[in-house]
Structures are given as C-alpha cells and as structure tokens.
Backbone bond lengths (Angstrom), bond angles and torsions (degrees), N, CA, C in turn:
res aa  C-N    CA-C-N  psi(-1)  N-CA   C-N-CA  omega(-1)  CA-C   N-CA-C  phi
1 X - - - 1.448 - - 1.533 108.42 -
2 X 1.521 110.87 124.69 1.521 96.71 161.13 1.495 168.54 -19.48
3 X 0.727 140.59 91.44 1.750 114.16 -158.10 1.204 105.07 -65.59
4 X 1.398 117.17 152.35 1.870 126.94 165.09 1.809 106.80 -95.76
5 X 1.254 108.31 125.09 1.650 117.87 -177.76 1.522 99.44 -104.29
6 X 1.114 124.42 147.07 1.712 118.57 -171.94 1.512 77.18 -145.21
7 X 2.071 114.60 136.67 1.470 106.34 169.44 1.745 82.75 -145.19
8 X 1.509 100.86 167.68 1.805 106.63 -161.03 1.083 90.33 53.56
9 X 1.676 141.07 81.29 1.640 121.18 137.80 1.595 111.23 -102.61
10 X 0.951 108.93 148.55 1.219 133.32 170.10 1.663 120.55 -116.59
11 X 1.505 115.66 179.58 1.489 101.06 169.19 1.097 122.35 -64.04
12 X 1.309 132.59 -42.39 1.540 137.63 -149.22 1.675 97.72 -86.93
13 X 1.832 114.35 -44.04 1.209 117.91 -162.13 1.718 122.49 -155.10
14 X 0.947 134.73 154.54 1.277 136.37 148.90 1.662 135.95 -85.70
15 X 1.200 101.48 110.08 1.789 95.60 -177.52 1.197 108.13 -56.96
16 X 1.264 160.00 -27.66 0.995 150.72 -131.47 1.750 97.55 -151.69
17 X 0.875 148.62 140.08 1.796 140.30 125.54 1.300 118.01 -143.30
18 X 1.081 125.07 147.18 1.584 161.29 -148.06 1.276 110.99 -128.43
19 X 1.456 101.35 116.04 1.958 99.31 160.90 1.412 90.16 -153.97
20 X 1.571 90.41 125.80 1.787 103.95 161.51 2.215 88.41 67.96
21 X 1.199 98.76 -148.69 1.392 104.48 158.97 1.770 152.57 -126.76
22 X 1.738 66.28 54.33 1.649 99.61 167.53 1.326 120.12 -86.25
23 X 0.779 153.64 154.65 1.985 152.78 -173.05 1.617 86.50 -137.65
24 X 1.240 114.01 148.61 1.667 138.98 -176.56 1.346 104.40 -135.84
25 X 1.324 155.72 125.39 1.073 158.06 131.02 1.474 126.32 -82.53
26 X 1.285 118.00 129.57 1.489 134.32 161.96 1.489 105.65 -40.07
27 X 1.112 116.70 153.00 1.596 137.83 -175.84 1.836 89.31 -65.68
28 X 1.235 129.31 140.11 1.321 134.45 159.00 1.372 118.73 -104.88
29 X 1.076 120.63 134.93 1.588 129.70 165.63 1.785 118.31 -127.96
30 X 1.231 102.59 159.59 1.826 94.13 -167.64 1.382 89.54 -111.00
31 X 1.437 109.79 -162.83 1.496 128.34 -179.90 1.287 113.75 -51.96
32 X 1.368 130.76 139.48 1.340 143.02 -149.52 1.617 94.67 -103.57
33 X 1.755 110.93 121.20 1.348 96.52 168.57 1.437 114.83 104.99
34 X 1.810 112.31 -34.59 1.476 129.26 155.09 1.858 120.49 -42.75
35 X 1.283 123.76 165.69 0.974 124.56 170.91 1.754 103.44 -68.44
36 X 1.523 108.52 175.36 1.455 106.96 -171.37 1.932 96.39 -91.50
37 X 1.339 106.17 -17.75 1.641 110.94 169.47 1.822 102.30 -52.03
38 X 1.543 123.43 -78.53 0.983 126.35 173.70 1.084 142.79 -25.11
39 X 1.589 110.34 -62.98 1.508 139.12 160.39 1.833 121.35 -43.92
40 X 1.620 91.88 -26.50 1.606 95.16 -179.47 1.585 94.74 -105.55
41 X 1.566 148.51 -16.39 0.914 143.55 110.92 1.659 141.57 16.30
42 X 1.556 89.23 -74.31 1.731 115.33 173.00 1.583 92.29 -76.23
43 X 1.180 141.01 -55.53 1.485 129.70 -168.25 1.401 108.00 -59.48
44 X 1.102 114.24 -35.22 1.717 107.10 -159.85 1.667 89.50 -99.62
45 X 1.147 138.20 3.05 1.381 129.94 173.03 1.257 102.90 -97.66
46 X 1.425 129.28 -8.10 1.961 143.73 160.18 1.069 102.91 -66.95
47 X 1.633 104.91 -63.87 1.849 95.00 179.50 0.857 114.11 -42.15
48 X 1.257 136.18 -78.41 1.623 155.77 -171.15 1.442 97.72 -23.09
49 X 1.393 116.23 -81.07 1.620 113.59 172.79 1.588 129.03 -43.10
50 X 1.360 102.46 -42.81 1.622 106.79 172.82 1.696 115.87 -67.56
51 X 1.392 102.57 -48.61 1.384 89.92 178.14 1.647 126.03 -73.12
52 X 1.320 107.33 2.04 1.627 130.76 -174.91 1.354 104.26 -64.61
53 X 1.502 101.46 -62.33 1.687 131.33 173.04 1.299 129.37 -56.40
54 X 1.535 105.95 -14.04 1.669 116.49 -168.64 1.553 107.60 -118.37
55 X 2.165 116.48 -8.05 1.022 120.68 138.80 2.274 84.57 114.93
56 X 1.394 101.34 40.30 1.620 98.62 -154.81 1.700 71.01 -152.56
57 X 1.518 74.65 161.96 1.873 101.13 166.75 1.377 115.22 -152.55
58 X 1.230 111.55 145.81 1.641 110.08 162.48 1.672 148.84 -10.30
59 X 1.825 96.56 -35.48 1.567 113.52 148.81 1.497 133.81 -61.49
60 X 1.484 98.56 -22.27 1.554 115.15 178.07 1.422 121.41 -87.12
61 X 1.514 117.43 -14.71 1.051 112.76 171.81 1.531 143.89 -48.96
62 X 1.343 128.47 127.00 1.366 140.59 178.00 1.390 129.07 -74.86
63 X 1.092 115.15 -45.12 1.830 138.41 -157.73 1.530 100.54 -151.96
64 X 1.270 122.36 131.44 1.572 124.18 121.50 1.173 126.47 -145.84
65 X 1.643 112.56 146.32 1.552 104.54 -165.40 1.845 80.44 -133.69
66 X 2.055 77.64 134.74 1.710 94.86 -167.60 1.825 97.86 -116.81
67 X 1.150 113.76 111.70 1.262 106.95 128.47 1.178 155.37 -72.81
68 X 2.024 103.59 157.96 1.367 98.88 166.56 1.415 123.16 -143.70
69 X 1.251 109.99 162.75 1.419 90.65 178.44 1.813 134.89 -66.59
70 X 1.444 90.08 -24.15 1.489 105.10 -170.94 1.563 88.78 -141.21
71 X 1.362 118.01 127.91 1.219 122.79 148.03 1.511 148.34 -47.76
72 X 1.211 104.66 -36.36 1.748 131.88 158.28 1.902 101.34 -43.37
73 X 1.403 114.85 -31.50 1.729 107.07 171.07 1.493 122.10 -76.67
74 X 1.295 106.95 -7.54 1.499 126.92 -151.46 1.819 105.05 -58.74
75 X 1.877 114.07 -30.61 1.385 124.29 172.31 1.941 97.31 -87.13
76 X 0.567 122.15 -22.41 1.811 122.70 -178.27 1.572 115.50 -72.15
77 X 1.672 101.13 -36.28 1.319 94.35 -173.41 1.434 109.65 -115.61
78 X 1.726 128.81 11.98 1.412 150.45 165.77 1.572 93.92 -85.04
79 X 0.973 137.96 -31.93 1.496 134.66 166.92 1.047 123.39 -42.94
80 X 1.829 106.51 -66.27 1.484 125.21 170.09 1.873 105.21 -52.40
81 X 1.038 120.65 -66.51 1.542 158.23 -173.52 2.020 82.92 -41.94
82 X 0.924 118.01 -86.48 1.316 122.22 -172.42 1.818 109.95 -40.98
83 X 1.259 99.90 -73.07 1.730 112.16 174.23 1.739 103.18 -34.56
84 X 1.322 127.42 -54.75 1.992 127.85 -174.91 2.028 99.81 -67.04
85 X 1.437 108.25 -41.34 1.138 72.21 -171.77 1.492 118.11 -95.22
86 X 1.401 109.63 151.92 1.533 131.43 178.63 1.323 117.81 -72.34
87 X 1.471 119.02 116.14 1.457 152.15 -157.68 2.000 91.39 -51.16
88 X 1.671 104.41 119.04 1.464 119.59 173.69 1.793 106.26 73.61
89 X 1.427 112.05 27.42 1.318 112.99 155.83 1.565 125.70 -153.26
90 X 1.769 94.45 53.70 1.324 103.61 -174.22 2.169 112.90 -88.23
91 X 0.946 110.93 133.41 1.834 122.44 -157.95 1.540 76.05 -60.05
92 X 1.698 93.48 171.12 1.296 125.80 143.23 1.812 108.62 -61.19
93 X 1.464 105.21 118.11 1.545 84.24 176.57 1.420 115.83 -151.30
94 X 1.080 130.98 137.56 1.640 139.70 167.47 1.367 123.74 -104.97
95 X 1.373 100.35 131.64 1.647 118.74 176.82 1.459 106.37 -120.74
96 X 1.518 110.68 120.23 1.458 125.25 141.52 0.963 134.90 -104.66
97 X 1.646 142.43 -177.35 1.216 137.74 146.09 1.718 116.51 -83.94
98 X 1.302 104.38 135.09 1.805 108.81 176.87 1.719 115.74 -133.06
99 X 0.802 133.67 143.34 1.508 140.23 -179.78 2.022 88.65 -67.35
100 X 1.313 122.39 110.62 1.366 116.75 154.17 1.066 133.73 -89.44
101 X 1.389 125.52 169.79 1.616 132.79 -133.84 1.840 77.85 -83.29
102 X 0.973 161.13 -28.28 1.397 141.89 156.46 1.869 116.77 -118.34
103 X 1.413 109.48 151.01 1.387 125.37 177.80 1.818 100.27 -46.38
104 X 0.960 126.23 -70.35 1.439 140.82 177.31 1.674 117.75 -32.79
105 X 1.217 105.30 -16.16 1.638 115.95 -168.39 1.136 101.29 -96.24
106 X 1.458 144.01 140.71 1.208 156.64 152.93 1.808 141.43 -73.87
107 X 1.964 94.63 -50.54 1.194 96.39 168.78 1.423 97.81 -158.85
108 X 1.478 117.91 166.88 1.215 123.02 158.17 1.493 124.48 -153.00
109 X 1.196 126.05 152.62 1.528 119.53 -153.59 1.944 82.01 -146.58
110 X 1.973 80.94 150.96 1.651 92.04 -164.48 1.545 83.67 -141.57
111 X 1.465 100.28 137.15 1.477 107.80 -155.76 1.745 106.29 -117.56
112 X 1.069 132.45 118.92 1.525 134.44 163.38 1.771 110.59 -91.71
113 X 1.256 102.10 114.82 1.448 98.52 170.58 1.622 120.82 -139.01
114 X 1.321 113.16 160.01 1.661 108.44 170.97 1.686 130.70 -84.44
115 X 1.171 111.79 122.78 1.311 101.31 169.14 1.606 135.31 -33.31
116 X 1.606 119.46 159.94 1.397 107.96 -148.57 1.464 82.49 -107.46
C-alpha cells in the first residue's frame, strides 16, 4: 500500500498530500480584496510552486475544481485560467459558484495532479 506524505500541515489542513503518485492540493486563494484576474493569478502561481515541491507540474494535472464567488467573473478569471494552461494539457475541470470562507475572496481552485 502506498504511503500518504502530508507537507505544510497544519491543524485544519495540509497544502500538499501524496499517495502513491497522486498529488492533492489544498483549496488556493490569492490576495484578499484583489481583482478576480489577480487573485486567480496568485492561485495558480501556488500551484506552480506547490506542485514544484511535490515533484509535478502544471502539465501533469488531473482534476481542478475552481470556484467562485460570483459567476459574472467566470470570463475574467478563464482569461487568466486559459493564458497558464499549456496548449493539449488542459485537466478535467469544474467551475461553480460558492460563498467563500471570506467576503473579500473571489475564487479558489483545488488542484489533483500526477506525479512527474
């Protein structure tokens, strides 16, 4: 059986976890208060680093499911979203709208990917 690696843990969560060569990522959110361009910006510049660290990249991705707070951003932050990802390795992916853990937050996207 695999081992599970958890790195950034905290109580509530782990940024990072590992089993076998699956990669798990924590929900991302960017700067609080930023446009939803930015904010989806700052998230996908987490991925980038997180999945750097977990031995994966952005091409490897499996899953991501992006929230938002308001749907009306949904062309604002497919802009950003379109421009990061790399041509013939776009995830399985779902977008809704969700009330986030603060008013100030815009979007956040939680990433499943495979090791490299």
């Amino acid at each position: 059986m695999p081992d599970i690696t958890r790195k950034h843990t905290g109580q509530r969560m782990s940024q990072i976890v590992t089993h076998g060569d699956t990669i798990y990522l924590a929900g991302q959110v960017g700067t609080a208060g930023a446009s939803v361009a930015q904010q989806t910006q700052d998230c996908l510049d987490k991925i980038d680093a997180l999945l750097a660290e977990a031995g994966s990249s952005k091409t490897r991705i499996l899953q991501t499911v992006i929230w938002l707070a308001d749907m009306k951003d949904f062309a604002e932050m497919n802009a950003v979203w379109d421009a990061w990802v790399p041509e013939g390795h776009a995830p399985a992916r779902a977008c809704g709208e969700a009330k986030l853990a603060r008013e100030d937050l815009l979007v956040e996207l939680i990433v499943t990917a495979a090791k490299a």
